[in-house]
C-alpha positions as CSV (number, residue, x, y, z in Angstrom):
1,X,-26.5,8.0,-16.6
2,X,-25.6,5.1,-18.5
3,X,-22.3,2.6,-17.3
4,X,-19.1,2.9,-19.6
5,X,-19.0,0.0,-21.5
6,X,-14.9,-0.1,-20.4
7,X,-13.6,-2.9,-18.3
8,X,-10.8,-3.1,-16.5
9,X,-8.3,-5.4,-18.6
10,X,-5.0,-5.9,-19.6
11,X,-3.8,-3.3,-21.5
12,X,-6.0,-0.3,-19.9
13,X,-5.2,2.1,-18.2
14,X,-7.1,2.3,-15.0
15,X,-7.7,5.2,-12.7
16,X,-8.5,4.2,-8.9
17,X,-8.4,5.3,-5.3
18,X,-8.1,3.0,-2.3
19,X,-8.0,2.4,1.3
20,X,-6.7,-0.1,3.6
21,X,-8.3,-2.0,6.8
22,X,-7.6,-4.3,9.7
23,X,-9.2,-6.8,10.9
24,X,-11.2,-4.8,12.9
25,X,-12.3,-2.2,9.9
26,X,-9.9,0.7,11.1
27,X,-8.3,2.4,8.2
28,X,-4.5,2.5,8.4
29,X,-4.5,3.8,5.0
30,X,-6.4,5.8,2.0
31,X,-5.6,7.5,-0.9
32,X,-8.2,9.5,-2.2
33,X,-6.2,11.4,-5.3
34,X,-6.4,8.7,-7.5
35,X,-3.9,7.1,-8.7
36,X,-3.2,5.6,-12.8
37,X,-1.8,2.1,-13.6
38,X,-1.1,0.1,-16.9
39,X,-3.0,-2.4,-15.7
40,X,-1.0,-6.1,-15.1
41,X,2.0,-4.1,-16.0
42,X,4.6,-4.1,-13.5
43,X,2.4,-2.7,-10.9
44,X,2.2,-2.8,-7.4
45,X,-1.3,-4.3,-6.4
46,X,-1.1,-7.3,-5.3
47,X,-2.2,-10.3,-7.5
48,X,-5.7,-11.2,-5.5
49,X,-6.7,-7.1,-5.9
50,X,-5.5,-7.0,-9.6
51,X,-7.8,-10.6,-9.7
52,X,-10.6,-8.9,-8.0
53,X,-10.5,-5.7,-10.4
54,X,-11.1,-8.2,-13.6
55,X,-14.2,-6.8,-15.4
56,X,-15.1,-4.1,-13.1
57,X,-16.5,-1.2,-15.1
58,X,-16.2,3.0,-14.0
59,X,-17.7,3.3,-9.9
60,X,-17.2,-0.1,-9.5
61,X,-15.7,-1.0,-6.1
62,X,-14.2,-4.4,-4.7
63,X,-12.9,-5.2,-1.3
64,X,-10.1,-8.1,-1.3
65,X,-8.3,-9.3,2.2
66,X,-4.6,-9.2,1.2
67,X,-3.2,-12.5,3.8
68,X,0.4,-11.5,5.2
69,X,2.0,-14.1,3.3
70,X,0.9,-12.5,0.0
71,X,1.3,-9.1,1.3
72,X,4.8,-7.3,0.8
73,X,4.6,-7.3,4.7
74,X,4.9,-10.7,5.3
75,X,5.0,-12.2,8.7
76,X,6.2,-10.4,11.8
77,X,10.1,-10.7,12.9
78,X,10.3,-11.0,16.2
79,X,14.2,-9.9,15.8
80,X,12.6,-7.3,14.8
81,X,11.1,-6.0,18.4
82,X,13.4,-4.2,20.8
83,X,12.5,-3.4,24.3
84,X,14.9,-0.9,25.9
85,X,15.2,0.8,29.1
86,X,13.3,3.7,29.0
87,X,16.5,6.0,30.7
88,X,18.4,4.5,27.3
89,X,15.7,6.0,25.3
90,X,15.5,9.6,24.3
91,X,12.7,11.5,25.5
92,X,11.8,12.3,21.7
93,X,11.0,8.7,21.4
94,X,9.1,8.0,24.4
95,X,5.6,8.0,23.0
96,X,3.9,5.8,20.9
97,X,4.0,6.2,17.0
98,X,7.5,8.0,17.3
99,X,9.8,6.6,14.3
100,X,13.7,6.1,14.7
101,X,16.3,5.1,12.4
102,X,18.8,3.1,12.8
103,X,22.3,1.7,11.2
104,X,23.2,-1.6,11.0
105,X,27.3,-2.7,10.7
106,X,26.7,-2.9,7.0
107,X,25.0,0.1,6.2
108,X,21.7,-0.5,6.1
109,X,19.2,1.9,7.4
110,X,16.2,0.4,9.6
111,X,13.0,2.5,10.4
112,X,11.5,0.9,13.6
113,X,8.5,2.5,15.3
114,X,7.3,2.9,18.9
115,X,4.7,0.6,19.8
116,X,4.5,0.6,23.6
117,X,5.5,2.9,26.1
118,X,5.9,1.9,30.1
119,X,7.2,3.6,33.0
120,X,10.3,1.3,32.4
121,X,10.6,0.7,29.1
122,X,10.2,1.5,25.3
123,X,8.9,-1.4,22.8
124,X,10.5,-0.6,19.4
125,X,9.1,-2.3,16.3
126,X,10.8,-2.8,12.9
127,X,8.3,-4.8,11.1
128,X,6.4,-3.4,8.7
129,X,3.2,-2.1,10.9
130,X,0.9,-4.5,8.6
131,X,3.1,-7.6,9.7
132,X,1.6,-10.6,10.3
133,X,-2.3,-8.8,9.1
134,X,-4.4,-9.5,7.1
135,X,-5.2,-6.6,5.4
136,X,-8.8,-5.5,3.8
137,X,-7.9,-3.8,0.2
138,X,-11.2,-1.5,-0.8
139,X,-10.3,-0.2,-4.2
140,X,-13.0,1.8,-6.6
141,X,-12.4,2.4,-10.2
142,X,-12.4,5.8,-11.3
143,X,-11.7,5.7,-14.9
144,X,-10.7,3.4,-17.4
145,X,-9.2,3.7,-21.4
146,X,-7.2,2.1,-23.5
147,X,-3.2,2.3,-23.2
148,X,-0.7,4.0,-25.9
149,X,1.8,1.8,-27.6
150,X,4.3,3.5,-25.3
151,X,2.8,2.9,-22.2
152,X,2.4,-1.2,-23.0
153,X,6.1,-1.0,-23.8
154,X,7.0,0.9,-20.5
155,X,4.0,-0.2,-18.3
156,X,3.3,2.8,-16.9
157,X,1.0,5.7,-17.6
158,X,3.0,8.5,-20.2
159,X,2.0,11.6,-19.1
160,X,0.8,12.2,-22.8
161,X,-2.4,13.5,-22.6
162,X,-5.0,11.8,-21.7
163,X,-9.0,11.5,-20.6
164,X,-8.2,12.0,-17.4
165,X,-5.0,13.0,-15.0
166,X,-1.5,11.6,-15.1
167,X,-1.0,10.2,-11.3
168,X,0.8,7.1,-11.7
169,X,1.5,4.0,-9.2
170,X,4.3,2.2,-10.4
């Protein structure tokens, strides 16, 4: 089996899957249907992955630590932590992982998740859960071709066909 002679490059269209890890190697996330991207169009992978990807041909795989400060996560708020007496709490919301929403005066809705449960209280976190990580990007290159006119205008994938499936990340 000979190596496509594709690289990923601006302009292609590249086909990936990915997964994300602490610091300590756990994965808090993984996408295995892979996912289509006019490559440094408009996308959201962060510069150092995109960086990273430069070159890489079909089955090639890089692993890139995405720093908080570069990361759409940014640093932890602590504004954003709520302890509250755990008879204020609903029991619904009384183990760990549980999400609630809430309103602020102006509208705006707020997901914060449970991150500590104790016979008195409930910790409630509205950070982004990778706040203040740095985060391990692994990301392997499924497919690569060149993209349409229509696609460079637009940056992402048509849905014309194509050599492979139309999953877009955009």
């Amino acid at each position: 089996m000979t190596a496509s002679p594709e690289k990923v490059a601006a302009g292609k269209v590249v086909q990936f899957t990915y997964r994300i890890a602490d610091r300590h190697g756990e994965i808090m996330e993984q996408v295995d249907l892979p996912l289509s991207m006019v490559f440094m169009r408009h996308n959201r992978l962060y510069d150092v992955v995109e960086k990273a990807l430069v070159g890489c041909r079909v089955g090639d795989e890089v692993s890139v630590d995405v720093p908080a400060v570069d990361g759409a996560w940014g640093e932890a708020d602590a504004d954003l932590i709520l302890v509250q007496d755990i008879e204020h709490v609903p029991p619904p919301y009384r183990k760990i992982g549980a999400e609630a929403q809430f309103q602020s005066e102006n509208g705006e809705i707020k997901t914060f998740r449970v991150t500590s449960v104790t016979e008195d209280s409930v910790t409630l976190d509205g950070n982004h859960p990778f706040a203040g990580q740095t985060m391990t990007f692994h990301v392997k290159v499924i497919a690569i071709r060149d993209a349409s006119k229509d696609e460079l205008l637009h940056g992402i994938e048509s849905g014309a066909p194509t050599d492979f499936g139309n999953t877009t990340i955009h």
